[in-house]
SEMARLO-748879 format. One record per residue (C-alpha): residue number from 0; y, z, x. Coordinates in Angstrom, 2 decimals. Layout:
NUM Y Z X $
...
END
This chain:
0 -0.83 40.36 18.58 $
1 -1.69 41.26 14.85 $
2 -0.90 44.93 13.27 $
3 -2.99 46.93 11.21 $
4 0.36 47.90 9.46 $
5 2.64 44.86 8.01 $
6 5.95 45.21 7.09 $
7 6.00 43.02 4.06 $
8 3.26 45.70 2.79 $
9 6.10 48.34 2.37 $
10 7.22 46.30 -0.35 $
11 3.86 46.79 -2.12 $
12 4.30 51.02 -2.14 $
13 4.76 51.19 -6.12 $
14 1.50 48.92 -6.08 $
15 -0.43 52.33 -6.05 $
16 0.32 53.32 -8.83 $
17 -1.62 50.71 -10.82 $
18 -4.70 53.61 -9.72 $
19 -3.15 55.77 -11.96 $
20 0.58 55.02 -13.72 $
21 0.97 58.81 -14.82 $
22 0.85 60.09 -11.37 $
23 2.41 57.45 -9.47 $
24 5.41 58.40 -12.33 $
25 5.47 61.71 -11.49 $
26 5.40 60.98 -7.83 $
27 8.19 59.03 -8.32 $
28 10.26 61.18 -10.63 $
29 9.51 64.08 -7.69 $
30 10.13 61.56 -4.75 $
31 13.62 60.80 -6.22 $
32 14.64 64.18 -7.00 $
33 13.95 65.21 -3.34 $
34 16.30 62.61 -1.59 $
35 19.01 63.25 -4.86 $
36 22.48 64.27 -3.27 $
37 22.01 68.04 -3.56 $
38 23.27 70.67 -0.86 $
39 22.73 67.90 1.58 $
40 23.56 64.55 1.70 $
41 21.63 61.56 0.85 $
42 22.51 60.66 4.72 $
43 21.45 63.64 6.09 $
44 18.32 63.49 3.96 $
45 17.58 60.55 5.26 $
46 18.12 61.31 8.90 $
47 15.52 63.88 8.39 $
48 13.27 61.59 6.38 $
49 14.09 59.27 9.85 $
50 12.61 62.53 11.80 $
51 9.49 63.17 9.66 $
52 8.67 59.55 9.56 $
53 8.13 59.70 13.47 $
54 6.82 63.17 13.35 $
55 3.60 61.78 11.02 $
56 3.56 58.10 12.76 $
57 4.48 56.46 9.58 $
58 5.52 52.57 10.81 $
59 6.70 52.32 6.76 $
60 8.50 55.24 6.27 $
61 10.26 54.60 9.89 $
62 11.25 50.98 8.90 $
63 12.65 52.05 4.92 $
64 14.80 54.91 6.54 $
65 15.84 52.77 9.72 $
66 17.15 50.69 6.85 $
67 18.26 53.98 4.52 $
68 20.25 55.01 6.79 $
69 22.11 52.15 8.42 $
70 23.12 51.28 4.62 $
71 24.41 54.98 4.01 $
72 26.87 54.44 7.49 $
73 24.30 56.22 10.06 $
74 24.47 54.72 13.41 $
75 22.43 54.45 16.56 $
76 23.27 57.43 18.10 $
77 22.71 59.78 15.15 $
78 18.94 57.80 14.13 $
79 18.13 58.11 18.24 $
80 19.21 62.30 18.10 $
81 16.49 62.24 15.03 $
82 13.91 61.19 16.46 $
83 14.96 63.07 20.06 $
84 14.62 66.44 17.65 $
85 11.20 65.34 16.15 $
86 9.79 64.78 19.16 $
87 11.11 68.30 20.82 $
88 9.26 70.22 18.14 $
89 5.86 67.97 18.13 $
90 5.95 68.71 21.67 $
91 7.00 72.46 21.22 $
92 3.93 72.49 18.82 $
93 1.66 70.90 20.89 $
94 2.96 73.59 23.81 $
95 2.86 76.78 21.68 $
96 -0.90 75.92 21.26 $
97 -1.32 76.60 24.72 $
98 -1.77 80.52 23.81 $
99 -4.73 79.84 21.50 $
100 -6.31 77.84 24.87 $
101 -4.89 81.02 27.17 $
102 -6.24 83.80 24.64 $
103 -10.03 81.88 24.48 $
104 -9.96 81.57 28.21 $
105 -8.80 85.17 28.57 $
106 -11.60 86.11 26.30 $
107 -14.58 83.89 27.84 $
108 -13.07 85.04 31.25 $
109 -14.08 89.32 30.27 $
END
């Protein structure tokens, strides 16, 4: 069956910035700086890249870091505990909401 997403399309990301080359530079010059070696690794940047990428449903981002990170020596193991620790706070979130819906009903119940 045929995808909305593609992943030869990932290979057309710097493709946006023919919209606008000053912004797509600065983007870039940003983007770069983030995942820079700095008081974390570029591996454990990427695991939480890896994390993000699930969080937000990105099929792109999930495929570049898969890759990211089995280049920089991550294995399955570590990439699977990502994505276990995304998925505990989307659901966490998704939980904690549950006051809002207990406050309203507490409220429409008075």
């Amino acid at each position: 069956m045929d995808s909305y997403y593609h992943s030869h399309d990932l290979g057309k990301f710097a493709e946006i910035g023919k919209g606008n080359k000053e912004l797509w530079n600065k983007f870039k010059n940003y983007y770069d700086a983030v995942f820079t070696e700095g008081a974390l690794t570029e591996r454990e940047k990427a695991l939480i890249a890896l994390a993000v990428a699930h969080t937000v449903q990105c099929p792109y981002c999930i495929d570049a870091y898969t890759q990211a990170l089995l280049e920089k020596g991550s294995n399955m193991e570590e990439m699977t505990e990502a994505v276990h620790v995304a998925c505990a706070i989307r659901g966490g979130a998704s939980l904690v909401h549950g006051v809002q819906m207990r406050n309203a009903a507490e409220k429409l119940s008075m």
